[in-house]
Every structure is written in structure tokens, then in C-alpha cells.
C-alpha positions as CSV (number, residue, x, y, z in Angstrom):
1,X,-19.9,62.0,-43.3
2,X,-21.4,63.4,-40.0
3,X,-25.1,61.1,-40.7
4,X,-22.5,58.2,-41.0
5,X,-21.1,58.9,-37.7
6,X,-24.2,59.3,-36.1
7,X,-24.9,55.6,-37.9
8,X,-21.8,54.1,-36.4
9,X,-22.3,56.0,-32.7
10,X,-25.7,54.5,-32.9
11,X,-24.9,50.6,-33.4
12,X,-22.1,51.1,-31.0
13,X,-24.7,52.1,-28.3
14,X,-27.4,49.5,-29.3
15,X,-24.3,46.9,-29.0
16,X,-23.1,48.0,-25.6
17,X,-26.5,48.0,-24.1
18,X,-26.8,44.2,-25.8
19,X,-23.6,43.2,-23.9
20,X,-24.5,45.1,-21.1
21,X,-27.5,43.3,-20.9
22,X,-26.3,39.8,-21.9
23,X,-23.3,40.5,-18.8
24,X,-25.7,40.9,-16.4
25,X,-25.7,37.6,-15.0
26,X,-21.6,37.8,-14.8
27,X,-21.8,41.1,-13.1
28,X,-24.6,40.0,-10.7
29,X,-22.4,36.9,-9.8
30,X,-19.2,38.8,-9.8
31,X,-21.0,41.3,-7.3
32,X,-22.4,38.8,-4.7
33,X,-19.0,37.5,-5.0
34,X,-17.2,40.6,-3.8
35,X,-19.8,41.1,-1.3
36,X,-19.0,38.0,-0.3
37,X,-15.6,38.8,0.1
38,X,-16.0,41.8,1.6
39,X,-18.2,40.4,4.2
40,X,-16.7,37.5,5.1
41,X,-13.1,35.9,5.9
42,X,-13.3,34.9,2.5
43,X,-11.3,37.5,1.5
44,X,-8.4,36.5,3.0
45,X,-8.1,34.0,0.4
46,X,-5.6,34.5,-2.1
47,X,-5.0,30.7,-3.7
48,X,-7.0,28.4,-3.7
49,X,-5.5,24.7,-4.2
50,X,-7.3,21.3,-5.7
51,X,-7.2,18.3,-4.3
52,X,-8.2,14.9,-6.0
53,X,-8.9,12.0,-4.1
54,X,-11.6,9.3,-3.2
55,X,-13.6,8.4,-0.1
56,X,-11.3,6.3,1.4
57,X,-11.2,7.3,5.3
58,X,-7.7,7.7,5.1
59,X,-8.0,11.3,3.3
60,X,-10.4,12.5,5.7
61,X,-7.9,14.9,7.1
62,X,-8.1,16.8,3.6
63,X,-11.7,17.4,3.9
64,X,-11.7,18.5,7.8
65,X,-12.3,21.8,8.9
66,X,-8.9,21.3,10.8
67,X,-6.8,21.6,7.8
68,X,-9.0,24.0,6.0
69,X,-8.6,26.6,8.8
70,X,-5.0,26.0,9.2
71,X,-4.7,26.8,5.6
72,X,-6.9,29.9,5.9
73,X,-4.1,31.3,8.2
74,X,-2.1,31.4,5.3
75,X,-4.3,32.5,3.4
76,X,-5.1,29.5,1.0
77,X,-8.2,27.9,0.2
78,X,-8.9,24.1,0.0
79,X,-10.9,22.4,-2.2
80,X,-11.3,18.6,-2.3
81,X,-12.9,16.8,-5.2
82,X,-13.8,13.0,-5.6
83,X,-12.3,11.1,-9.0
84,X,-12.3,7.6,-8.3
85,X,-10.6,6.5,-11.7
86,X,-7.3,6.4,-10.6
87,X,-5.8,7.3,-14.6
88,X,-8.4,10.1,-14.5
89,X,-6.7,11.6,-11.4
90,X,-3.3,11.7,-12.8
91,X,-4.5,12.9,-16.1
92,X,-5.7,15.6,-14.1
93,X,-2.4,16.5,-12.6
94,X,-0.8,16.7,-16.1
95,X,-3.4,18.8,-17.2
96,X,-3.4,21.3,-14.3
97,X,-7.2,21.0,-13.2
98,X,-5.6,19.8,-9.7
99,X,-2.6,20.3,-7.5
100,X,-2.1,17.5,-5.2
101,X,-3.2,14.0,-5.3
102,X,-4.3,11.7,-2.7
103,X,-3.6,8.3,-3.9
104,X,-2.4,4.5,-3.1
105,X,1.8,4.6,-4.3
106,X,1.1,1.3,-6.6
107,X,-2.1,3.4,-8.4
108,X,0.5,6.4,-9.3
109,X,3.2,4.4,-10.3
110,X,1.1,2.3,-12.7
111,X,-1.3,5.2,-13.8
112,X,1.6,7.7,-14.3
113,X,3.8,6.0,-16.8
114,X,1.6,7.4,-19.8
115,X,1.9,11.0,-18.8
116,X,6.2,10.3,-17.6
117,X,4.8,11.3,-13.6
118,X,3.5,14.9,-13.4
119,X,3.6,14.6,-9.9
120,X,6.1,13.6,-6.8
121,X,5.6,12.4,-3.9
122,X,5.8,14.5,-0.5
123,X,4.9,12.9,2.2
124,X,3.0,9.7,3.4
125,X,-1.0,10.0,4.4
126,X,-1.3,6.5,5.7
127,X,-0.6,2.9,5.4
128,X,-3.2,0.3,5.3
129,X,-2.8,-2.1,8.9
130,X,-5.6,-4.7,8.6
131,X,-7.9,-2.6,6.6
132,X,-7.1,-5.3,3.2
133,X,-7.2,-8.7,3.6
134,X,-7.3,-12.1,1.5
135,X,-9.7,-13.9,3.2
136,X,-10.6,-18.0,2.7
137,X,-13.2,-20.1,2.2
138,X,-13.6,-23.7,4.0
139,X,-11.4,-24.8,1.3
140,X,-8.6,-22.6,1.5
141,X,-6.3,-22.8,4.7
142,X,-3.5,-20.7,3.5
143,X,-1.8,-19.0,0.5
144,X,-0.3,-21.9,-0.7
145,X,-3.8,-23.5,-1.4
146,X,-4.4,-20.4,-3.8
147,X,-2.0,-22.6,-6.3
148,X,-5.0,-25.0,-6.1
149,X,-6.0,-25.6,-10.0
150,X,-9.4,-24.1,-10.7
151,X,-9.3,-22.0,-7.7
152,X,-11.8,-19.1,-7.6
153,X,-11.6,-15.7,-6.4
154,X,-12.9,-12.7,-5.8
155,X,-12.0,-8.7,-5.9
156,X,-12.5,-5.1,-6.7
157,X,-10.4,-4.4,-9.8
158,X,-7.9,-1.4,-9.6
159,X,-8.1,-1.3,-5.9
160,X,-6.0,-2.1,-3.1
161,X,-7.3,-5.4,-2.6
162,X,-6.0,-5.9,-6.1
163,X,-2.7,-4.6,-5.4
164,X,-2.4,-7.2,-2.3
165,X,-3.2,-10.3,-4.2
166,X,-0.5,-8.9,-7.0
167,X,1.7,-8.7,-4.0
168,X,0.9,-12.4,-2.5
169,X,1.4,-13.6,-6.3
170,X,4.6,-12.5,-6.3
171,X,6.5,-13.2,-3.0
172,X,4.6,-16.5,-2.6
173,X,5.1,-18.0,-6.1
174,X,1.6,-18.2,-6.5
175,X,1.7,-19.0,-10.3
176,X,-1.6,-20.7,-10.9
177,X,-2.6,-17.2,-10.5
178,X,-1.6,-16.2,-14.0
179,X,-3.7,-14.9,-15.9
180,X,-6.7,-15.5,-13.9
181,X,-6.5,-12.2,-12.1
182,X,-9.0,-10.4,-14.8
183,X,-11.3,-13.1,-14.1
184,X,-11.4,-12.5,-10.2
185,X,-12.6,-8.6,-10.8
186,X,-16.1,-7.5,-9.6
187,X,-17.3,-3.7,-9.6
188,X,-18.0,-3.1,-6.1
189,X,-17.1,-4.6,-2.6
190,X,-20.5,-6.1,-2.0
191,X,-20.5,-8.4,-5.0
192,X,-17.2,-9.5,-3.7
193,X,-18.4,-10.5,-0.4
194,X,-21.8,-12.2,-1.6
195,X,-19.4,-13.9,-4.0
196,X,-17.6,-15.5,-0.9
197,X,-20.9,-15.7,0.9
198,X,-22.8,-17.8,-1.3
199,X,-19.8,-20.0,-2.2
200,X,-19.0,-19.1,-5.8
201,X,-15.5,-18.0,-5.0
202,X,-13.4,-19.7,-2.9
203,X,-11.0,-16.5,-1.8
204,X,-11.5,-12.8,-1.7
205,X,-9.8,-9.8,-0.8
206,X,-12.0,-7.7,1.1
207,X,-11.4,-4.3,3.0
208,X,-13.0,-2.7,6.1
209,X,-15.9,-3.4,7.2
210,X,-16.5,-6.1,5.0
211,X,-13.2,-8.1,6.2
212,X,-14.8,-8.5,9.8
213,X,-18.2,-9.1,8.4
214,X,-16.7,-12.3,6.4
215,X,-15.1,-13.2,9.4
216,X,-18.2,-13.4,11.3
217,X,-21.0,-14.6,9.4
218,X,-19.4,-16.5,6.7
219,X,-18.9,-20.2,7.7
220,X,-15.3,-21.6,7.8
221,X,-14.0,-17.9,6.4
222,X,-10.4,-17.3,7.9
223,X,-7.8,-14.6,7.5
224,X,-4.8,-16.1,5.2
225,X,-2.8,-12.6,5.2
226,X,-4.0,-9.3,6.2
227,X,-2.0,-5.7,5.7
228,X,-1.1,-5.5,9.4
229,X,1.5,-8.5,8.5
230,X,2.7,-7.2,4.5
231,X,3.9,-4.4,5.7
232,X,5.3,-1.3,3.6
233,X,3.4,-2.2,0.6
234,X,-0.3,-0.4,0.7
235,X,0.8,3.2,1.1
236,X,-1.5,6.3,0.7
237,X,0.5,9.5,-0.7
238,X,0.1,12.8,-1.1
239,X,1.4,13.9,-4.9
240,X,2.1,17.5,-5.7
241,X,1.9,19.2,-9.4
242,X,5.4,19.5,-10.5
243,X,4.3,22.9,-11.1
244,X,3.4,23.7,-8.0
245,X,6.7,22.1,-7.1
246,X,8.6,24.5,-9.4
247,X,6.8,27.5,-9.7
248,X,4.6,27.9,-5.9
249,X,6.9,25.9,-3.3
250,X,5.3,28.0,-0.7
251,X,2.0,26.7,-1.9
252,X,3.4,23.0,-1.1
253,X,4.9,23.7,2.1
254,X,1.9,25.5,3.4
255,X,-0.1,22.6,2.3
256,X,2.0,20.3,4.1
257,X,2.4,22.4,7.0
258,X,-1.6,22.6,7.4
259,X,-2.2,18.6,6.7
260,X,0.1,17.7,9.7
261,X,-1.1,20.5,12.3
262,X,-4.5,19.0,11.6
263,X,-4.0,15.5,11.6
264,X,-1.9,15.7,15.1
265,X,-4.8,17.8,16.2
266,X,-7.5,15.0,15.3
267,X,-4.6,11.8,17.2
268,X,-4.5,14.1,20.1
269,X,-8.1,14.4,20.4
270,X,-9.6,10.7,19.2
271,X,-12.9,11.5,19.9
272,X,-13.3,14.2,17.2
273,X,-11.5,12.2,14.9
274,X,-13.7,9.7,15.4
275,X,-16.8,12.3,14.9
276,X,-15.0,13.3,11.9
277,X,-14.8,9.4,10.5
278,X,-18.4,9.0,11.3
279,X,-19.4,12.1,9.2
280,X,-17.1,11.5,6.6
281,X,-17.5,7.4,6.2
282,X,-21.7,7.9,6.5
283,X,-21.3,4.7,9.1
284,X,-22.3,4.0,12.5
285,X,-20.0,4.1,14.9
286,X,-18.9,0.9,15.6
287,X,-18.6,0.2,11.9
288,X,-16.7,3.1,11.7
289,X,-14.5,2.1,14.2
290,X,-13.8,-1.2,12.7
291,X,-13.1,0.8,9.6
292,X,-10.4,3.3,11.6
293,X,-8.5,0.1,13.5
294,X,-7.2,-0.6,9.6
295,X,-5.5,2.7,9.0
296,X,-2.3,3.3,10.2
297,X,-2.0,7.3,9.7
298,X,1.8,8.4,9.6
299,X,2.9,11.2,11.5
300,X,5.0,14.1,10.7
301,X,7.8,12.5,12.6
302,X,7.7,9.1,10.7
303,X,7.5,10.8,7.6
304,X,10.9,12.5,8.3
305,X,12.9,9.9,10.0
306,X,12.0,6.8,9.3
307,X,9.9,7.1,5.4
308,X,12.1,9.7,3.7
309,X,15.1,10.0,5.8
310,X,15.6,13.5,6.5
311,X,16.8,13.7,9.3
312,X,20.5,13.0,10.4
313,X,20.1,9.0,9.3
314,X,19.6,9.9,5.8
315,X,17.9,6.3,5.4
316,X,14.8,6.5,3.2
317,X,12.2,3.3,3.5
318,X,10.1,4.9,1.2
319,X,12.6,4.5,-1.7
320,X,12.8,0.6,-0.9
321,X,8.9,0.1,-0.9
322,X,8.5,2.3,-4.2
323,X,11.0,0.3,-6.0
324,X,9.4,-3.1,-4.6
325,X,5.9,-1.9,-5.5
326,X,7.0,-1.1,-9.0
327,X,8.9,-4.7,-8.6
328,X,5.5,-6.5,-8.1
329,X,4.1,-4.7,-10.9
330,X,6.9,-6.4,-13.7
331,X,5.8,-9.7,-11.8
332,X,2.3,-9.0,-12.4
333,X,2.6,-8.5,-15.9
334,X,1.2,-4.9,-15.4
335,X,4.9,-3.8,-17.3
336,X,7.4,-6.0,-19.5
337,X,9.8,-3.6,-17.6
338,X,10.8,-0.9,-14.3
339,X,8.4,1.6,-15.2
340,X,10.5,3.7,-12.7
341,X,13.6,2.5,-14.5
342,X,15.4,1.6,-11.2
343,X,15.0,4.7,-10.0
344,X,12.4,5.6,-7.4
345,X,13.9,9.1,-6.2
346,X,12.4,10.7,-10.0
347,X,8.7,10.7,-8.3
348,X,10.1,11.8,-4.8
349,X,10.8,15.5,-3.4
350,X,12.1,15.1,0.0
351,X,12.2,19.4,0.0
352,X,9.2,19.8,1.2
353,X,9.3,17.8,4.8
354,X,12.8,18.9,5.5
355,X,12.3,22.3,5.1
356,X,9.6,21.6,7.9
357,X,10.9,22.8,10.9
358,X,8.9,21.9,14.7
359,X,6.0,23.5,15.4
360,X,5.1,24.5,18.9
361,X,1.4,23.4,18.1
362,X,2.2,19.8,17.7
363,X,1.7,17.6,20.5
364,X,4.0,14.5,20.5
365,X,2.0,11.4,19.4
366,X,3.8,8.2,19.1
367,X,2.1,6.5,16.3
368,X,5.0,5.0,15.2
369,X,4.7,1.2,13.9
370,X,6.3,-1.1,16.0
371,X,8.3,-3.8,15.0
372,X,7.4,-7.2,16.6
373,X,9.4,-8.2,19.2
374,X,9.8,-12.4,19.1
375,X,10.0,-14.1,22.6
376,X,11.8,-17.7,22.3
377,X,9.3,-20.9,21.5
378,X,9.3,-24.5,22.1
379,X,9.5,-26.8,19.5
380,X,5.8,-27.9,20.5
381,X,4.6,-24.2,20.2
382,X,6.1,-23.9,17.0
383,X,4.6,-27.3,15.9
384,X,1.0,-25.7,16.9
385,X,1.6,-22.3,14.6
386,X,-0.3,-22.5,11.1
387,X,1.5,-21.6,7.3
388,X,0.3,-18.6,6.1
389,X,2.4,-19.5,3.0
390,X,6.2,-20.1,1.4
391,X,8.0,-17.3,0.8
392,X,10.9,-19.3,-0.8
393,X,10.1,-22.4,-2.8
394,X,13.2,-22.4,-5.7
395,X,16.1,-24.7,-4.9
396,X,18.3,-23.8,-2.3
397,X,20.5,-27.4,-3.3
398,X,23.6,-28.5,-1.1
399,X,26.6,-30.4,-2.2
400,X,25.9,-34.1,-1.5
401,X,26.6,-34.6,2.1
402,X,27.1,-31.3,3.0
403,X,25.3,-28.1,4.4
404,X,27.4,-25.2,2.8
405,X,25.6,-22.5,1.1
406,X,26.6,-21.6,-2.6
407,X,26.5,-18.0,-3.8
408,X,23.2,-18.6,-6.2
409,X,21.5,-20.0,-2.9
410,X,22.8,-17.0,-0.6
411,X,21.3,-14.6,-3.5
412,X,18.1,-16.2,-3.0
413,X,18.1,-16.2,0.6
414,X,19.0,-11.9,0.8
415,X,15.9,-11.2,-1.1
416,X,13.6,-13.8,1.0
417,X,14.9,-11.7,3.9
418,X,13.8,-8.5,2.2
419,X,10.0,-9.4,1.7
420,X,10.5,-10.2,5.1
421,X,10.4,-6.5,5.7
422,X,6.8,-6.1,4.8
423,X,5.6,-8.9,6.7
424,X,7.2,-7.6,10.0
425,X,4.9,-9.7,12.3
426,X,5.3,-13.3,10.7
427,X,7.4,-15.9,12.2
428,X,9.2,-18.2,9.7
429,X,10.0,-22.1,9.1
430,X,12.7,-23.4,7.8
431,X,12.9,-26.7,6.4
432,X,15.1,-29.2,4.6
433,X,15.3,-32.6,2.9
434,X,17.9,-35.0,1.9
435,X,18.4,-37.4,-0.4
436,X,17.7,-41.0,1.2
437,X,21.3,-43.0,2.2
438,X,21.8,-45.7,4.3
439,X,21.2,-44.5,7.3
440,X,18.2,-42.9,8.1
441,X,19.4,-41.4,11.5
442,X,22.5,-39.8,9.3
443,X,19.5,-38.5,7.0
444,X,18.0,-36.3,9.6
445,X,21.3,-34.8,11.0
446,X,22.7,-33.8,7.8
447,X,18.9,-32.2,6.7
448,X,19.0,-30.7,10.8
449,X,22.2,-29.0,9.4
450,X,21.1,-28.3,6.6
451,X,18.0,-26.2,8.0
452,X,20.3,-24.6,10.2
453,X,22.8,-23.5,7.6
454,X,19.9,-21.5,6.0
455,X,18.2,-20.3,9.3
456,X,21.8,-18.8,10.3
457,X,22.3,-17.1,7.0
458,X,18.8,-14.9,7.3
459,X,20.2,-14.5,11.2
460,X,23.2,-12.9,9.0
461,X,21.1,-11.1,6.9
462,X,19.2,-8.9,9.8
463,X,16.3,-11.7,10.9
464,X,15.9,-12.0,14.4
465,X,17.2,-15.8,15.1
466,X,14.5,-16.1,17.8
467,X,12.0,-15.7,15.0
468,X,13.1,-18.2,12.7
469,X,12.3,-21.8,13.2
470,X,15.3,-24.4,11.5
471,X,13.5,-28.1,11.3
472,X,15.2,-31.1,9.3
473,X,13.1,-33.7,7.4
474,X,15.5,-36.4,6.7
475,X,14.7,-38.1,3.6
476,X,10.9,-38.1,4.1
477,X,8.2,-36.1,2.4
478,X,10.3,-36.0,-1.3
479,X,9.2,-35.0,-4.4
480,X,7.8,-38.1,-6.3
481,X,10.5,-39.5,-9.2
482,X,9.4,-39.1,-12.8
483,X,9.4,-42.2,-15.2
484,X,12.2,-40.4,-17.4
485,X,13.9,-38.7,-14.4
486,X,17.5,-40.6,-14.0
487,X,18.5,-41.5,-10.1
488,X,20.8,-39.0,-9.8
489,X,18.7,-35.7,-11.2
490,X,16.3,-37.1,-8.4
491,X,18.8,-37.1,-5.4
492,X,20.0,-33.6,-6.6
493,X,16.3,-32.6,-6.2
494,X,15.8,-34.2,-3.3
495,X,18.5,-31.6,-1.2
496,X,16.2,-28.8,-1.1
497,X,15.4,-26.3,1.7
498,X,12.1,-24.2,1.8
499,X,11.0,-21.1,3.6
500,X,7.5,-20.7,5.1
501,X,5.6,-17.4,6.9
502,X,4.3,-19.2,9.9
503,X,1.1,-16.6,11.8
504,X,2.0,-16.2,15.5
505,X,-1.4,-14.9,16.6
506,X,-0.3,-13.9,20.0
507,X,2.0,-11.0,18.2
């Protein structure tokens, strides 16, 4: 009995000295660890939270020392990880291996669906102002010429640039662009660009710095609609862990708390934040700059009153662009159906930023986006301004001899005025035909009414009447008559208004 205890005592030694000796790598690193902590501010450190994004310049707040020292205050680590597939990222928040994301809003609501949204959205980072835009070739004057059979183009799949063209395809009726959109990808930026450089394309959708190097040194390239004008539609945004949501809401406000002292640190002092884009972009300075000029970064102010409503207007923009965004996707054929069901507010927590109360730190910065003021124009100035494209193409058809709206017209007419909302710096045309009479002279008063009708009816619906342009054509420019197509089908055809974007470059 006792030489069998001895046996047992024995191997229980020999094993402990085994593991003893096969832990000493942990123990070593768990030691330098707690020195670590011991020595340094380290130690203050009781959370640490993940954050997955990309390199796009907008998230460079996340990665500055600004935000990682305000955090530190509160004693919470930041750690900032790049995952550039987007369904990677949200997998990652449904698993738990981060807590926030830092992503475009069309990204998460198309990645999400499979994994019913682990996240919701608490704030805006930035929205893209020029930073995306479809550019032409010498063939291709605006977006109505992307209807052009056989038309080629150019972009970097699962991107913003995609999202933009998606967006274009479906306000501008640009149908000829079904199915071809799998065609147009390319991997990276610069096979976009040589694409449109050597002629093999005859659009792209480029980003910063590429969109002013087309501009420049590709012949006959010109802007046909950049993100400065579709407005509301490219939106960065911070998602939080619905865990974190439900079990650490300290751990969400402190982040948010931190990202906004920081990034009204960096707008009240440009010139680190442009030391901080320089570091963070690996550019030189004036590319970085270029690069900057397309961000739009949204302030804790905008985020409150005029994105999520919490303040005493209650209005909340960012519902309206979530559920449009998830609109273009059913266009796009990305869903058969709402992936958010109608309902935008299940991926939003509005909590967080109204719990936020005014911190002394913050410096007022106004970089709130303006909307465009529109001084009065001649009929010659207007005749000089160039299509970017039509924003309302389906028949808007009048009793014959009359200019009275019907209800189906006025339907269409309130949701052209509300794309107009993301294109806040576009003019707009509006034109109608008649069917030919006797009297060509009665032909263009009735169409000059009828023009009017419309114009006065978006006036109605919120659109500043000194932006809106009403011009009759009388009975010229009609659609040609089919063999098979009986006189009167034509006429009815023939009393049909149309709404154009018109680019005022002196906005």
C-alpha cells in the first residue's frame, strides 16, 4: 500500500514538473504582461473593444491616437482591425470576434440579412461628397446615354462605386443596365481606371484620387453625377454588437463619447487631421487632400438633429435614406423583396446619441451640409445648362386638351420629388408634348400649361419653384408611330411630360 503511494506521489511529481515546464512559455508571457501592466498606463485598461473596418479615410478617427486616449480615460482599450469582405465583417459581429463595425449602410443592409442584423446602427461616421463618381468617356454625355445598347462599363464590385451605379439604375430608369452589372466588376480601382484609359469601357465609377486623375489625363472624360449631388445615399456607419447594446451600454456610450471628442478635435485643428490622413492614407499630400475634399465627416450635432432626430424635432433622415437604400437594392435585383421589411428603425438605436449630453471639450464646428440655395435664371441660362439625366420618364398623360393632373400622375410626381432629396444641388427640367391639332400655336400653349401643371405640383411637394425649369414642346419631338399602333393610342402617347436633373455648375 505505502510502495504504491510512493508510485502515485512519484508520477504526480514527474507530471507537474512536465506541465510546469511545458507552461513556461504561458507564465513567461503572462509575466511580461503584468510587468507591463504594472509599469505602464496599461493597466488602467479594463475592456478592450474591436473594431472592424477597412482603409477607407473616413474611419481614420478610429485608428487616431485622439480617440484611443479619450477612451483610455475611461479606461477602455481600442483595437482596430482591417476585414475588407464586407459579409466577413458582419459574420464577425454575429460571432462576437468584434464589437462595432465601421461600414457603408447599403454593405450592412445587404450583408446582414443572412445573420437577421446582429448589429444597429448608432451614429453616422461620414457621408461620401464627391469622393464616388460615374465618370464618361467621349461617348457618353450623360446618364441617359448609359441606356446606350452595348454600352461598357467599369467598377470595383461590392464597393461604393457599385452601390452608386445601383443607385443611378434605379432613379434614372436606366434599364439597359440589367444584367450587365456583373459584367462591369473589376478587382481593384486601377484596372478600372486603365479600363476607361485605354478605351475598353466607355463609363466608370471611380473614387478619390482616381476620379480627378480621369478628369485630367483621360481625353474627353467628364463627370455625369458625382456623390456631392446624390445626396443621403453613400453613408458610412458605425454598428454596435447587439450584445454590447444589451449587456455593456456603458461600453457603447463611452465609445461614442470618445469618437466624437476626437473627431471635433481633429475639424478644429485641420492641420493634424490632415497629418493624420497623410499617415493613415500612405499618400502625398496633395493626393491626400484631394482624397479628404470627398468626405463629408458628420458631427455630433448633425447626428442628433438632423440624422436621427433626437432632439426636440423628432425628425429622423436616417430612417428615409435606410429604407431608400434597401429600396435600390429590390430594384437592383440584390432582393425579390424589403430585406428590412419596411421597417428601418429594427437596425437603428437612437439610445446611444441621446443619452449624449454637451461636453464642454467640444468646440462648435459647423460642418453641417448645406442645402443649395437656387437664384432665379433666364430662359437663355437655363438653355446653356447640360442633362445629367431623367429622373421621371413613365407617362405623366393629360386629358386631351387639358393640363389637370390625375391621381396616378401626382403619385408619380411625390416620389420624383423624393430622389430629389439626394440630389440636393441639381436643377431640374420640365417638359411636355402634345398631340399635334390644327393649330400649331394652340399646340405649344396647351404643352406650356401642361409643363407648368407639373412644375407647380413638385413646387407643392417641397421643390423650390426657382429651381425647377417648366418648358412646352408643342407637338414636336414625338415618339415615332408604330405600323400596328392605331391613331388614337398614338395621340394618347404623344401627351407626355418628362423630368430631367439639369447640372448647375456654378452651385
Amino acid at each position: 500500500m505505502i510502495r504504491k503511494t510512493v508510485v502515485l506521489f512519484t508520477l504526480a511529481v514527474i507530471i507537474g514538473l512536465a506541465a510546469w515546464k511545458l507552461s513556461e512559455p504561458w507564465r513567461v508571457s503572462q509575466a511580461r504582461h503584468q510587468e507591463l501592466l504594472l509599469t505602464s498606463d496599461a493597466g488602467d485598461v479594463g475592456r478592450t473593444v474591436t473594431v472592424w473596418g477597412d482603409d477607407w479615410l473616413g474611419y481614420l478617427i478610429f485608428k487616431s491616437r485622439a480617440m484611443q486616449e479619450a477612451l483610455r480615460r475611461q479606461h477602455i482599450g481600442l483595437k482596430y482591425e482591417m476585414v475588407f469582405d464586407f459579409k466577413q465583417r458582419v459574420q464577425g459581429l454575429a460571432d462576437g470576434r468584434c464589437d462595432f463595425l465601421a461600414i457603408t449602410a447599403d454593405s450592412y443592409i445587404s450583408n446582414g440579412k443572412d445573420t437577421n442584423y446582429p448589429g444597429v446602427v448608432i451614429f453616422l461616421i461620414d457621408e461620401s461628397y464627391g469622393g464616388d463618381a460615374i465618370i464618361g468617356g467621349p461617348k457618353v454625355n450623360n446618364l441617359d446615354a448609359l441606356n446606350t445598347p452595348g454600352i461598357k462599363g467599369a467598377f470595383v464590385g461590392n464597393s461604393p462605386s457599385e452601390f452608386l451605379l445601383k443607385s443611378s439604375q434605379a432613379h434614372f430608369h436606366l434599364d439597359n443596365l440589367n444584367g450587365k452589372m456583373k459584367s462591369f466588376q473589376r478587382d481593384k480601382e486601377e484596372d478600372v481606371y486603365n479600363a476607361l484609359a485605354d478605351g475598353s469601357v466607355d463609363f466608370a465609377v471611380l473614387w478619390e484620387p482616381f476620379t480627378s486623375r480621369a478628369l485630367h489625363e483621360i481625353a474627353g472624360a467628364k463627370r455625369l453625377l458625382d456623390t456631392s449631388q446624390a445626396q443621403g445615399l453613400i453613408l458610412d456607419i458605425t454598428v454596435a454588437s447587439r450584445s454590447v447594446i444589451a449587456r455593456e451600454p456603458a461600453v457603447a456610450d463611452a465609445v461614442t463619447r470618445a469618437y466624437f471628442l476626437a473627431l471635433h478635435h481633429y475639424l478644429n485643428h485641420p492641420s493634424e487631421m490632415r497629418d493624420l490622413a497623410v499617415a493613415y492614407s500612405g499618400q502625398p499630400e496633395a493626393v491626400t487632400d484631394q482624397m479628404l475634399k470627398g468626405i463629408r465627416f458628420v458631427s455630433l450635432g448633425e447626428n442628433q438633429n438632423n440624422w436621427f432626430g433626437t432632439d426636440s424635432s423628432g425628425t429622423a433622415r436616417i430612417t428615409d435614406s435606410l429604407q431608400a437604400i434597401s429600396d435600390i437594392l429590390v430594384k437592383s435585383g440584390d432582393f425579390s423583396s424589403d430585406p428590412l421589411d419596411g421597417n428601418p428603425y429594427v437596425i437603428l438605436n437612437s439610445r446611444v446619441l441621446a443619452g449624449l449630453s454637451t461636453f464642454p471639450e467640444l468646440e462648435s464646428v459647423d460642418v453641417a451640409s448645406t442645402q443649395a440655395s437656387f437664384p432665379q435664371l433666364t430662359d437663355e441660362q437655363w438653355d446653356k445648362l447640360p442633362v445629367t439625366g431623367t429622373l421621371l420618364d413613365e407617362p405623366i398623360n393629360f386629358p386631351s386638351g387639358q393640363f389637370t393632373l390625375d391621381d396616378d400622375s401626382k403619385e408619380l410626381l411625390r416620389e420624383a420629388a423624393r430622389r430629389l432629396t439626394y440630389y440636393p444641388e441639381q436643377r431640374v427640367k420640365v417638359t411636355a408634348q402634345v398631340s399635334p391639332g390644327s393649330d400649331p400655336e394652340s399646340d405649344q400653349a396647351l404643352s406650356n400649361e401642361r409643363a407648368q401643371s407639373v412644375a407647380e405640383f413638385l413646387v407643392s411637394c417641397g421643390v423650390d419653384s426657382n429651381r425647377i425649369h417648366a418648358e412646352g414642346l408643342g407637338s414636336t419631338n414625338l415618339p415615332p408611330r408604330r405600323l400596328d399602333e392605331s391613331d388614337a393610342v398614338w395621340k394618347r402617347l404623344c401627351r407626355h411630360a418628362r423630368v430631367y436633373l439639369i447640372e448647375d455648375k456654378s452651385q
